[in-house]
C-alpha positions as CSV (number, residue, x, y, z in Angstrom):
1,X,15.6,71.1,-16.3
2,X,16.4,71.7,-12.6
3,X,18.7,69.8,-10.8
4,X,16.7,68.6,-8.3
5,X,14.1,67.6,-11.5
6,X,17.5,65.4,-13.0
7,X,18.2,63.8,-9.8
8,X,14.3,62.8,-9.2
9,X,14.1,61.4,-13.0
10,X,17.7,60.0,-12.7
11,X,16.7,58.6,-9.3
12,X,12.9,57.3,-10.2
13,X,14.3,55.8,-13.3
14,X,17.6,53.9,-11.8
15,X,15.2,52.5,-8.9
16,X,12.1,51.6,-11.3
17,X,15.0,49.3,-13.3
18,X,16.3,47.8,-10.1
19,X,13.1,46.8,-8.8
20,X,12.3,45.4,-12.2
21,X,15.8,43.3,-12.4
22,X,15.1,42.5,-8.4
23,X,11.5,41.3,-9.4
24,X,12.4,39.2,-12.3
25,X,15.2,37.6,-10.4
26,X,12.8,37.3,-7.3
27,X,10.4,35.5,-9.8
28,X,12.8,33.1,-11.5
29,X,14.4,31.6,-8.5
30,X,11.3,31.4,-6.5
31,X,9.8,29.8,-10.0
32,X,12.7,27.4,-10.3
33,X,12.5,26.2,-6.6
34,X,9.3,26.0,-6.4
35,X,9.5,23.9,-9.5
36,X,12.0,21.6,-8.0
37,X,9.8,21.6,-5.1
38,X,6.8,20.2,-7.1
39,X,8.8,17.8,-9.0
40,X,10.2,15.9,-5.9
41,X,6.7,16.1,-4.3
42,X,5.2,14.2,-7.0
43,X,7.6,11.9,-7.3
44,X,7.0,11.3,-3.6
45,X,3.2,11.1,-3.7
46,X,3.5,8.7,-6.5
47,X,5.4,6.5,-5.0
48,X,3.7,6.4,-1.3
49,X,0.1,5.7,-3.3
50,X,2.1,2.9,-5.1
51,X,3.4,1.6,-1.6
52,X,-0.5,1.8,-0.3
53,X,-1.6,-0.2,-3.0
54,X,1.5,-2.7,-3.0
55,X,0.6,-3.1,0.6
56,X,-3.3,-3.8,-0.2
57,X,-2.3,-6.4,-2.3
58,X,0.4,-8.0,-0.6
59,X,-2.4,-8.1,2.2
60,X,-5.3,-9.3,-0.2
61,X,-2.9,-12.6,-1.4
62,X,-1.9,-13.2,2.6
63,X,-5.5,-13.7,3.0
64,X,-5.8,-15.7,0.2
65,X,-3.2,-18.2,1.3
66,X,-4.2,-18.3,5.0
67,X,-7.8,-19.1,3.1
68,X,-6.8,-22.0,1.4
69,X,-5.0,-23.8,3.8
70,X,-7.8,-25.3,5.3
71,X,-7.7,-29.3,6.4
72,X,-11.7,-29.5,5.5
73,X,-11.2,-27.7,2.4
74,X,-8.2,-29.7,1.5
75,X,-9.6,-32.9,2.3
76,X,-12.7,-32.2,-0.1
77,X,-10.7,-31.3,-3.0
78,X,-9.0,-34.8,-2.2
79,X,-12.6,-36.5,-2.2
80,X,-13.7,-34.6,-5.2
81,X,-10.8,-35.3,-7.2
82,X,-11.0,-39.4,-6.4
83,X,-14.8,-39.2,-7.7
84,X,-14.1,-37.2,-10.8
85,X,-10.7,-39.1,-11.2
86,X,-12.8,-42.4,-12.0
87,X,-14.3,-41.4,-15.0
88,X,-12.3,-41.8,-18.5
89,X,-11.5,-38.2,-19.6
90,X,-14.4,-38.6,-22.3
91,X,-17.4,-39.7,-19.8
92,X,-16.0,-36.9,-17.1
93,X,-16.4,-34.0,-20.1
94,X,-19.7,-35.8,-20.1
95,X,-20.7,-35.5,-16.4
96,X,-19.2,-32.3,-16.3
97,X,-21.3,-31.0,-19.0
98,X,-24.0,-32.6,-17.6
99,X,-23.7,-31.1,-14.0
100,X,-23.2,-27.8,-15.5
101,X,-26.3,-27.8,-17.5
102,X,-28.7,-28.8,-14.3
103,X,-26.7,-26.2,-12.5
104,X,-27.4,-23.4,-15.2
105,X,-31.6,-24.8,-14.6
106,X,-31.3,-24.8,-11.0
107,X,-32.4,-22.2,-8.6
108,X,-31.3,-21.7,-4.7
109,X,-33.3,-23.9,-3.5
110,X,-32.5,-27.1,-5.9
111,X,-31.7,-30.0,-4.2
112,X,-28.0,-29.9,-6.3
113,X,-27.5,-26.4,-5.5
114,X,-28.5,-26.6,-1.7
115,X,-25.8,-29.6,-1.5
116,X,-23.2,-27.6,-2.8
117,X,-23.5,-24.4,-0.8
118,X,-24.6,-25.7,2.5
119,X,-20.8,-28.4,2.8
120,X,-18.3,-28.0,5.3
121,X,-16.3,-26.0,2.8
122,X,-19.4,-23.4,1.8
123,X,-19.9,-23.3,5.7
124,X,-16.4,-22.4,6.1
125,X,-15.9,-19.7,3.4
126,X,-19.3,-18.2,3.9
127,X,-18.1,-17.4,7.5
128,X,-14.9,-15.4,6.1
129,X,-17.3,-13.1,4.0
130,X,-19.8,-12.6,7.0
131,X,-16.7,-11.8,9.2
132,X,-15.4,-9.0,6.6
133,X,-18.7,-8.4,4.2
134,X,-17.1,-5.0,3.2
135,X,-13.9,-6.3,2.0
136,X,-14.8,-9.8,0.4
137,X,-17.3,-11.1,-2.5
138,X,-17.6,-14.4,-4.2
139,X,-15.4,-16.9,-2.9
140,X,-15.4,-20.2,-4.0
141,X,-13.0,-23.5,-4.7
142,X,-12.8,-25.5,-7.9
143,X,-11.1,-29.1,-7.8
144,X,-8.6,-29.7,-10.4
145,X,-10.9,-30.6,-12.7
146,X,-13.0,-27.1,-13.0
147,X,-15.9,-28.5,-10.4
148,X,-17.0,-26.5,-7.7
149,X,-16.5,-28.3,-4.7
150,X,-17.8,-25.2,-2.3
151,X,-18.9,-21.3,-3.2
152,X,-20.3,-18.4,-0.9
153,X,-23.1,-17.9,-3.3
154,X,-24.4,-19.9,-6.3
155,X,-22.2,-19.2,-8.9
156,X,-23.0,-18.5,-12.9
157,X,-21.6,-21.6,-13.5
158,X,-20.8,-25.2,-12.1
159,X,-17.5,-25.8,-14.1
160,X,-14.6,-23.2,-14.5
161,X,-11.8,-25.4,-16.3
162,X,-11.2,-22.8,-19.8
163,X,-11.7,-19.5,-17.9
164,X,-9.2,-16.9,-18.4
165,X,-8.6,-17.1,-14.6
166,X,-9.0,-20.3,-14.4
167,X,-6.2,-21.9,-16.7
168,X,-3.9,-18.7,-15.6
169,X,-3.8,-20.1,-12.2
170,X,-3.7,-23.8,-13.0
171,X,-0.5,-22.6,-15.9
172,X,0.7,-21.0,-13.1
173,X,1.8,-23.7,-11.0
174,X,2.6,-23.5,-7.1
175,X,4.9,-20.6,-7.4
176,X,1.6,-18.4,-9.3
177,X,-0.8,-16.2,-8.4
178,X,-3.3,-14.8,-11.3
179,X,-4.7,-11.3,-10.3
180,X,-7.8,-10.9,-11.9
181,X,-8.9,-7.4,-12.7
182,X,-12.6,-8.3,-13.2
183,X,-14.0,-4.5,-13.6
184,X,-17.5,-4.0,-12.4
185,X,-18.9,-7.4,-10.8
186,X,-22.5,-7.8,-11.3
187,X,-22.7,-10.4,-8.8
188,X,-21.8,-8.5,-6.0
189,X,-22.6,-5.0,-7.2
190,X,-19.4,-3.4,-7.0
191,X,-15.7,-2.9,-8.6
192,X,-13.6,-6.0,-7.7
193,X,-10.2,-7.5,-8.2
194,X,-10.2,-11.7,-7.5
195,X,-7.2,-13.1,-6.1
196,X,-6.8,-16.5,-8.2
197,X,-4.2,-19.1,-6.6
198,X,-3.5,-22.8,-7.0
199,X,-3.7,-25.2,-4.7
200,X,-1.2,-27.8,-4.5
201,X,-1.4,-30.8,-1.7
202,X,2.1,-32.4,-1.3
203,X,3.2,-31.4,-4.0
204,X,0.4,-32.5,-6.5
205,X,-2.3,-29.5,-8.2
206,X,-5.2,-30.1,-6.5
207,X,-7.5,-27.3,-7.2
208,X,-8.0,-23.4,-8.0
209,X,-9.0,-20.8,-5.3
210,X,-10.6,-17.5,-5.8
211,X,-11.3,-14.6,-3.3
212,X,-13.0,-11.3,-4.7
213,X,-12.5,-8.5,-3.1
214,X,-14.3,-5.3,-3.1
215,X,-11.8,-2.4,-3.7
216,X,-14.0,0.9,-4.7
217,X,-14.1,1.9,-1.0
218,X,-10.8,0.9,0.1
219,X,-8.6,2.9,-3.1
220,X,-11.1,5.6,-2.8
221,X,-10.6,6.0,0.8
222,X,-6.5,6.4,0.0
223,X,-7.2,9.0,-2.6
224,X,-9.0,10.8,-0.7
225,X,-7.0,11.1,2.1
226,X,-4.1,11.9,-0.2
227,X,-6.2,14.9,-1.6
228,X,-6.8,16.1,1.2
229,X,-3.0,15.8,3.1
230,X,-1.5,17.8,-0.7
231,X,-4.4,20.0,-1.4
232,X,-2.6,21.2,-4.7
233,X,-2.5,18.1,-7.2
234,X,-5.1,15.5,-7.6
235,X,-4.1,11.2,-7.8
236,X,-5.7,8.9,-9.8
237,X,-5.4,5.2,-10.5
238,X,-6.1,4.5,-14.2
239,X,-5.1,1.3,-16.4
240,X,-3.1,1.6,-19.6
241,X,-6.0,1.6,-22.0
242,X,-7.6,4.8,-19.7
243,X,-9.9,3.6,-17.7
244,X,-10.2,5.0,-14.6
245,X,-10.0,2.6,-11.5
246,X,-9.8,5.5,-8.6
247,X,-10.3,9.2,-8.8
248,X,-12.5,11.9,-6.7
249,X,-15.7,12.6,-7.8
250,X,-15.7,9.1,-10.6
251,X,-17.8,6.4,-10.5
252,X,-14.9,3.6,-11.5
253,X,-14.8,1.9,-14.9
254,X,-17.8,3.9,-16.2
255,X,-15.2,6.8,-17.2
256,X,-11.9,7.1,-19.1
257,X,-9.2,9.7,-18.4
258,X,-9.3,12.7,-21.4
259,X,-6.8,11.5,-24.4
260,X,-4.7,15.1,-23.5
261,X,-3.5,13.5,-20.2
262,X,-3.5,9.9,-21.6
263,X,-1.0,11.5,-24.4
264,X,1.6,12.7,-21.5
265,X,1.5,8.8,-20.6
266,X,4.9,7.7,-22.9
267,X,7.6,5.8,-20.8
268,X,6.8,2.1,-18.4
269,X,9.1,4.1,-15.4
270,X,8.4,6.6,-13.1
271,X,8.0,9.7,-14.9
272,X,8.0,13.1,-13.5
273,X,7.4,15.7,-16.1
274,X,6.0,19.7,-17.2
275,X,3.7,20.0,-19.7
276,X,1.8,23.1,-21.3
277,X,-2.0,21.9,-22.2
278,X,-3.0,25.0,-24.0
279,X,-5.4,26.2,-21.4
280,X,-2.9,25.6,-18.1
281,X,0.3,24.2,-17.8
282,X,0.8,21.1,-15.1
283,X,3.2,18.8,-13.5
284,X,2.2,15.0,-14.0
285,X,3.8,12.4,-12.7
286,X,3.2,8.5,-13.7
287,X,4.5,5.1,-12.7
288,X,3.1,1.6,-13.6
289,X,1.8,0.0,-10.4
290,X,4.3,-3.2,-9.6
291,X,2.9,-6.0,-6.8
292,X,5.8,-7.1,-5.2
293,X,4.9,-10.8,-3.0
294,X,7.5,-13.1,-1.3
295,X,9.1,-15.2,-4.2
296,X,5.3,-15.8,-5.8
297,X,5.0,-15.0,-9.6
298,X,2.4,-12.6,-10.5
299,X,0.2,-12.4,-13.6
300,X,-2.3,-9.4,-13.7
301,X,-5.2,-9.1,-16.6
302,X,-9.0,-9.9,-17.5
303,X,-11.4,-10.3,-19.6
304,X,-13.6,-6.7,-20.8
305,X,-16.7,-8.8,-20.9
306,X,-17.7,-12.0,-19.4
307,X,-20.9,-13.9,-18.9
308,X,-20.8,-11.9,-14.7
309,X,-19.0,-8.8,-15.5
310,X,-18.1,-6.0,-17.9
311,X,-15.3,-3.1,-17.9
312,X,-12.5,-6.1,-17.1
313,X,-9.0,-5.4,-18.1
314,X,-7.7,-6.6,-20.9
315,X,-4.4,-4.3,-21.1
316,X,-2.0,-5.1,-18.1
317,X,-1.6,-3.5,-14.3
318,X,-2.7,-0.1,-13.6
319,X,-0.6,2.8,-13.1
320,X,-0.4,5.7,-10.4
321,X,-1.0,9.4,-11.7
322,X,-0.4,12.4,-10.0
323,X,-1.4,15.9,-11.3
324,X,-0.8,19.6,-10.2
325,X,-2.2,22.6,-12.1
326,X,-0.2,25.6,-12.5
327,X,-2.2,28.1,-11.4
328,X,-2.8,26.2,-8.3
329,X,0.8,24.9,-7.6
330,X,2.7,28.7,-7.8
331,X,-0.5,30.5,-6.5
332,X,1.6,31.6,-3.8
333,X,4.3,32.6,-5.7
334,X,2.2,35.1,-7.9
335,X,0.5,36.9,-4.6
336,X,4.2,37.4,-3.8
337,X,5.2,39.0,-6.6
338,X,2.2,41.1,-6.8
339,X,2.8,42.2,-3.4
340,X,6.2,42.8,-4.1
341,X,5.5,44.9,-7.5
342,X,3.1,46.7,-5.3
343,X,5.3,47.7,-2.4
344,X,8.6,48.4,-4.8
345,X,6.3,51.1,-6.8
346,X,4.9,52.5,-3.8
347,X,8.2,52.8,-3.0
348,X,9.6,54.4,-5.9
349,X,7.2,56.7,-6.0
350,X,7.5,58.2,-2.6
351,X,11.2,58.2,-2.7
352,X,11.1,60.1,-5.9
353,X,8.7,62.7,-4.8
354,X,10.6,63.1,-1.3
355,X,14.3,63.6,-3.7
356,X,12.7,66.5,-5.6
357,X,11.8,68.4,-2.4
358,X,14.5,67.5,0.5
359,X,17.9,66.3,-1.3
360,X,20.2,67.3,1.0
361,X,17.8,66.3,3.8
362,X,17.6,62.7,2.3
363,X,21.1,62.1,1.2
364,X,22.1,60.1,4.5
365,X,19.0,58.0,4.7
366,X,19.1,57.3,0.9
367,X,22.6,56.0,1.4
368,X,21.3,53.8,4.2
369,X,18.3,52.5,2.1
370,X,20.8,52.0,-0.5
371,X,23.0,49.5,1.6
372,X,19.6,47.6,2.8
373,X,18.6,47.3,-0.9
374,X,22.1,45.7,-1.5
375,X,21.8,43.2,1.4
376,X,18.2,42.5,0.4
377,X,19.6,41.6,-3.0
378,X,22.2,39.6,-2.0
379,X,19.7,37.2,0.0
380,X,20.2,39.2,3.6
381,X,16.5,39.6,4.6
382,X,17.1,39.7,8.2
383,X,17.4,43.4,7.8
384,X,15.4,46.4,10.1
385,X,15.5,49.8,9.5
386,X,14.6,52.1,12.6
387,X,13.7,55.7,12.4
388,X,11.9,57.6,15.1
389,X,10.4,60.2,13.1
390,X,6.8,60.0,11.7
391,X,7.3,61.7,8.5
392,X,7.1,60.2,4.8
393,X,10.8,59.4,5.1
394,X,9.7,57.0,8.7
395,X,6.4,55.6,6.5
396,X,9.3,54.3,3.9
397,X,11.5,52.8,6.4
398,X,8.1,50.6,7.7
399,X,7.6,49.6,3.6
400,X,11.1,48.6,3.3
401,X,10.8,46.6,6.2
402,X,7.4,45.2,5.7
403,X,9.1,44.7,1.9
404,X,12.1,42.7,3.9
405,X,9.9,41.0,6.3
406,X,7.6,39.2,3.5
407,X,10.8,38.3,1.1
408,X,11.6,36.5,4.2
409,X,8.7,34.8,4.9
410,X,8.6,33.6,1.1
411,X,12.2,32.3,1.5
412,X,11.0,30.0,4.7
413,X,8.4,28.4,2.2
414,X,11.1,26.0,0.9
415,X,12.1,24.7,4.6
416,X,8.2,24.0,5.4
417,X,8.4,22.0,2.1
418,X,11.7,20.0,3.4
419,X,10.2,19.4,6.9
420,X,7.1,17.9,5.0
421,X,8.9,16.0,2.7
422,X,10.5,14.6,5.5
423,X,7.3,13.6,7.1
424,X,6.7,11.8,4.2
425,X,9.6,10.1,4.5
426,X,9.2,8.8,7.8
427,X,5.4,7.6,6.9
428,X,6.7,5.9,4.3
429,X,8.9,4.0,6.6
430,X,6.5,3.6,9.5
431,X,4.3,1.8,6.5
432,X,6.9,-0.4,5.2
433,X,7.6,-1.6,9.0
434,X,3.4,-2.1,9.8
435,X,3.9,-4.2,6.9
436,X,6.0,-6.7,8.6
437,X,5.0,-6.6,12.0
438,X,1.9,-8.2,13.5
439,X,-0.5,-4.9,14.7
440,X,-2.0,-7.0,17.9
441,X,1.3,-8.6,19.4
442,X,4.2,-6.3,17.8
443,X,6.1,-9.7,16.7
444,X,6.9,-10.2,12.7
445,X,4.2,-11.1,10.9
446,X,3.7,-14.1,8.1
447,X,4.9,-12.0,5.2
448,X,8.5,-11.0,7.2
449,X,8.7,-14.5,8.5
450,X,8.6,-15.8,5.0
451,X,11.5,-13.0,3.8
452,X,13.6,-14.4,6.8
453,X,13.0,-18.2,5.7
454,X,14.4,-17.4,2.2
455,X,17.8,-15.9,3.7
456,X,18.1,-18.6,6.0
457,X,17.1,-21.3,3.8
458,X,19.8,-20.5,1.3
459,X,22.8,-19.8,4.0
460,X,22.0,-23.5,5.3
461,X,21.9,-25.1,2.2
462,X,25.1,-23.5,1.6
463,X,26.5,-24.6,4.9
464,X,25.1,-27.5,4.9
465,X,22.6,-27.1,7.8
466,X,19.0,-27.7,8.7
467,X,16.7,-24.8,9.3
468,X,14.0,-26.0,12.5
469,X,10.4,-24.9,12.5
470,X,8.4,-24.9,15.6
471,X,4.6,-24.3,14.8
472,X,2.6,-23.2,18.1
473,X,-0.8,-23.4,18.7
474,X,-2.6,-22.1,22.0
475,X,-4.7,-25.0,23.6
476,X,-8.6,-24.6,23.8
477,X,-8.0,-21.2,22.4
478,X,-11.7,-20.7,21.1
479,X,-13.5,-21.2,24.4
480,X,-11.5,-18.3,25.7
481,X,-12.9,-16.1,22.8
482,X,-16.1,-17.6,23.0
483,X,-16.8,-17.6,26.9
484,X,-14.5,-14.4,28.0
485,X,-14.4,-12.3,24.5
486,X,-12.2,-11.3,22.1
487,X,-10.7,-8.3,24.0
488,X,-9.4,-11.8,26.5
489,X,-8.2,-13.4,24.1
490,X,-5.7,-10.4,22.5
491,X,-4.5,-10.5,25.4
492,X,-3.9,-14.0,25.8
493,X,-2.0,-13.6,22.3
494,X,-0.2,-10.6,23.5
495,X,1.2,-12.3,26.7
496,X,1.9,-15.2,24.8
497,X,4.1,-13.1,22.2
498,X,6.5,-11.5,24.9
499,X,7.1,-14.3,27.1
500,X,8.1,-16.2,24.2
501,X,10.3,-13.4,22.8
502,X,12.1,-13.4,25.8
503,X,13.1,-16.8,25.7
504,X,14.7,-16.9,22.2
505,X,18.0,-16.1,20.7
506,X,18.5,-13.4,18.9
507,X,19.2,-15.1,15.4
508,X,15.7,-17.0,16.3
509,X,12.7,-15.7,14.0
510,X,9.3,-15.6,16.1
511,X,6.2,-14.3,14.0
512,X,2.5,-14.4,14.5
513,X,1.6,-17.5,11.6
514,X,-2.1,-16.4,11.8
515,X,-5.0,-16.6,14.5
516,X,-3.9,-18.3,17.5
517,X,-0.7,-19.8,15.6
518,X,2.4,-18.5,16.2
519,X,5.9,-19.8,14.4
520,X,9.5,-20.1,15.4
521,X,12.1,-21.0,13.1
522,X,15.7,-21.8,14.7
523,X,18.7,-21.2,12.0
524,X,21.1,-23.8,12.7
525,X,18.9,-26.5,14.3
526,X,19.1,-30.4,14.8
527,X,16.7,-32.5,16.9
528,X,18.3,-31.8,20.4
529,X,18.1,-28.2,20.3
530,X,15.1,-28.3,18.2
531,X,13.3,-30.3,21.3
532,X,15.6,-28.4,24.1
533,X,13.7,-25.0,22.7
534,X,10.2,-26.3,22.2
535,X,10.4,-27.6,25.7
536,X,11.9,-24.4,27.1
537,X,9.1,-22.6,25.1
538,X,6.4,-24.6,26.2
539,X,7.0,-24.4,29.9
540,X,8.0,-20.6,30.0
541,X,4.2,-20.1,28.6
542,X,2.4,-22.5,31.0
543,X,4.1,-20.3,33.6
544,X,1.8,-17.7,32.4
545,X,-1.7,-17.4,34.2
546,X,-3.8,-14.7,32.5
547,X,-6.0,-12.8,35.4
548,X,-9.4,-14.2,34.1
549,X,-8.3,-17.1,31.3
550,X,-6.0,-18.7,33.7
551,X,-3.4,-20.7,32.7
552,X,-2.2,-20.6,29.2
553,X,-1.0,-24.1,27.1
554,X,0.6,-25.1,23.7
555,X,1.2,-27.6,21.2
556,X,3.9,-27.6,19.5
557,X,4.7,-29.3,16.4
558,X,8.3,-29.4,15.1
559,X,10.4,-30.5,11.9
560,X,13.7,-29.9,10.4
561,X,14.1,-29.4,6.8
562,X,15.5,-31.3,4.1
563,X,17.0,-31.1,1.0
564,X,14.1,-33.1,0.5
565,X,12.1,-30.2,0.6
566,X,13.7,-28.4,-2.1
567,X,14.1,-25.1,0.1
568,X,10.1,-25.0,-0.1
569,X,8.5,-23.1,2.9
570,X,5.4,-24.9,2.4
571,X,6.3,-29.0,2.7
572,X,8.4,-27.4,5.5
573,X,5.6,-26.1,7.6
574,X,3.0,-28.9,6.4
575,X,4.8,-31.3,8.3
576,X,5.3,-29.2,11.2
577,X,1.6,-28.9,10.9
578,X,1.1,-32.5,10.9
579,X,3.5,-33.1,14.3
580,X,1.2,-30.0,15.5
581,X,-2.2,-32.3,15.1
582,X,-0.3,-34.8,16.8
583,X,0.6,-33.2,19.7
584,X,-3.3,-32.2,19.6
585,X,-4.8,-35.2,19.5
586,X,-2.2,-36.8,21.8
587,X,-3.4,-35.2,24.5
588,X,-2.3,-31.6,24.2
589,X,0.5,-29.2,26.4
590,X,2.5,-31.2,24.7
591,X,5.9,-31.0,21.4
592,X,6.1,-33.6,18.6
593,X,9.0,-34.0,16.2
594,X,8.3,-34.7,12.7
595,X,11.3,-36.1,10.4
């Protein structure tokens, strides 16, 4: 055998098992980071779905509240009660009954029924649904007794005292709210979730709310958007037993996630994991779905068949799933290989046949590509070899580059992944802060109000202080809506918010209470600089004259609280509310202290 035949063979077989060792060590740290990659991904995308949904429930029970507290709607549930509340407990179960059954025979246009849905308190919840048809059904208001006292639609039945729902909320008590995961409403013709809270007037149970909402389109709408932002894994909102609730391309309820996926479900945590199905391998992740509200209690179930729905769920909250296929998640990773298998044969091959013919010639450029290759190895790829000629040789520089340039390229992949897990980062911070601030007038909102009240509330019961509330409320507010629109009347709000933001401290807590209601609430208060501020507040705003509204006015209702109130938000604001109507009635462009 001729030398130059040994130093081809010895040459061709010591770079086929370098390229080899390069590729499987190319493939396993790729594989491994690309693994880590995934893993943190998922844990990421589970985690922002479960923030979209906390957030579209945390906005579904805001509404709820802001619903029920409603002077007609309150003072019905007052009347109802007294009428119902004159009857022995056997002859009520009797008129009840009674009621119910020529309810159950009554059509829409029944005398009974007709009553019932045409009140103040229909009237006013039938206009909440025709506002928002797309995001509300049914809603409707029992008094404490299980009667409807008002309904958006006629409802299956007249009494609702011994429904799941029902006794959750009533067993619930102030602090409660019952979230009813109803399945497929035939009622309304859609998948809906009702929002069940009690109603307590000065303390004293007064009646049960419920608000249905209509959820296909608005989960669907954040799974597909998710879909599309990942492209490589696929979410899903399922509930314990399999059900699915959310998922691309499924009609909700009507399927069940395959018992292969629902066995990689084992742990009540957040859960990111590998898994080998047989046919592909994936990376799952799972977390059970916690709602997260203020200080309220939360109870989440159903019934799976009822005499208006089917498909309801009888087997806890739901839970977030996240999926990516193998072959879909490392598809890049195998083209790079291939490609670099390719190239390093190609490679060997002409080097090989150029060593058996020109050995001397190629002894200093070998040495050269023998450096590069050792730089390349040790994780160097900014590397160029330059050679003028256009021979074979020249043709194997431009492969080792091209080689260099697309090892390179690969390597960048995991600092596009960084920057985009950073801009999920920051979404997921711009979300949790449009969760607290009011869209329209950039102040807090009702939910962040309410977590300031609880840190305040305790520090002045520990000091020993009083906590003011000063509840705002623009005078003749609807006849700017109704005579110069709504675009005037954001406006209105917005100039409202800032020059009232400029006038407070920086320990003072403004936030928008809901519609034309705005809140203050002053840490360390007493009834001087309670009055002092509403006064200052009031004037600094009728110093405002909007271009086409004119001059903007308030009436302000204030209180302090009390240990009295047992550090409850509510009584708190109620009686703020009450000095508020006084100031109304009194005249207007006016403050009232209530004690």
């Amino acid at each position: 055998m001729s030398y130059r035949t040994k130093i081809m063979l010895s040459f061709g077989f010591v770079s086929l098992l370098t390229v080899l060792l390069m590729f499987v060590i190319f493939d396993k740290i790729n594989h491994d980071s690309r693994t880590r990659d995934i893993f943190h991904e998922t844990e990421d995308s589970i985690q922002l779905l479960a923030t979209m949904i906390d957030s579209e429930f945390d906005r579904m029970i805001d509404y709820t509240e802001i619903i029920s507290d409603n002077t007609d709607l309150l003072e019905a549930l007052e009347v109802s009660n007294e009428y119902y509340g004159t009857f022995t407990e056997q002859a009520r179960t009797d008129v009840l009954s009674s009621k119910n059954d020529l309810w159950l025979d009554s059509s829409l246009n029944d005398s009974f029924v007709l009553d019932i849905l045409s009140n103040d308190v229909s009237t006013y919840l039938k206009t909440i649904v025709n506002r928002d048809s797309d995001i509300y059904g049914e809603i409707f208001v029992t008094n404490k007794y299980g009667a409807v006292v008002g309904a958006t639609s006629k409802l299956t039945t007249y009494t609702h005292e011994g429904k799941y729902w029902w006794d959750a909320a009533y067993e619930a008590e102030d602090n409660g709210v019952f979230i009813d995961d109803r399945g497929y409403d035939y009622s309304v013709g859609d998948t809906v979730v009702g929002v069940v809270i009690p109603i307590y007037d000065s303390g004293e149970f007064t009646g049960v709310l419920k608000v249905n909402y209509l959820l296909s389109g608005i989960l669907n709408e954040h799974i597909t958007h998710l879909n599309h932002v990942t492209q490589e894994g696929e979410y899903m909102i399922i509930r314990p037993s399999g059900e699915i609730i959310a998922r691309d391309g499924y009609t909700p309820i009507e399927g069940s996630l395959d018992q292969i996926y629902m066995d990689l479900i084992i742990s009540n945590e957040l859960t990111v994991n590998m898994k080998d199905l047989g046919n592909d391998e994936v990376i799952y992740g799972y977390a059970p779905l916690t709602i997260t509200h203020s200080e309220l209690t939360l109870e989440f179930g159903g019934n799976s068949l009822s005499i208006d729905q089917v498909g309801g769920n009888e087997t806890g909250g739901w839970i977030v799933m996240y999926i990516v296929y193998e072959n879909v998640a490392f598809h890049s990773i195998h083209e790079a290989n291939s490609i670099f298998a390719q190239v390093s044969i190609l490679a060997v091959f002409i080097l090989s046949v150029l060593i058996f013919y020109v050995t001397s010639y190629f002894s200093k450029p070998l040495k050269l590509l023998s450096e590069n290759f050792e730089r390349v190895g040790t994780g160097n790829y900014d590397v160029h070899l330059n050679r003028s000629s256009n021979d074979e040789f020249g043709n194997l520089f431009k492969v080792f580059n091209r080689m260099a340039s697309n090892l390179a390229r690969t390597t960048t992949s995991k600092e596009i992944l960084e920057q985009e897990m950073e801009r999920r980062v920051l979404l997921e911070e711009r979300l949790i802060k449009l969760s607290r601030i009011d869209e329209l007038t950039q102040i807090y909102n009702r939910r962040a109000f309410n977590e300031y009240f609880e840190k305040y509330i305790h520090k002045a019961d520990r000091d020993g202080l009083s906590i003011g509330i000063l509840l705002l409320d623009i005078d003749d507010f609807k006849n700017v809506n109704d005579t110069l629109g709504h675009n005037i009347g954001d406006e209105v709000l917005k100039l409202l918010a800032s020059s009232v933001n400029s006038t407070l401290r920086k320990s003072d807590v403004f936030a928008r209470w809901g519609g034309e209601e705005f809140i203050i609430m002053i840490p360390d208060a007493n009834p001087i600089n309670l009055k002092d501020t509403a006064e200052r507040v009031r004037k600094v705003i009728n110093l405002n004259v909007h271009k086409e509204a004119g001059a903007i006015t308030v009436s302000v209702g204030m209180t302090l609280s009390s240990k009295l109130d047992e550090k409850n938000l509510v009584k708190i604001v109620h009686r703020a509310d009450e000095a508020l109507y006084e100031a109304k009635t009194s005249g207007k462009n006016k403050s009232v202290l209530k004690k």
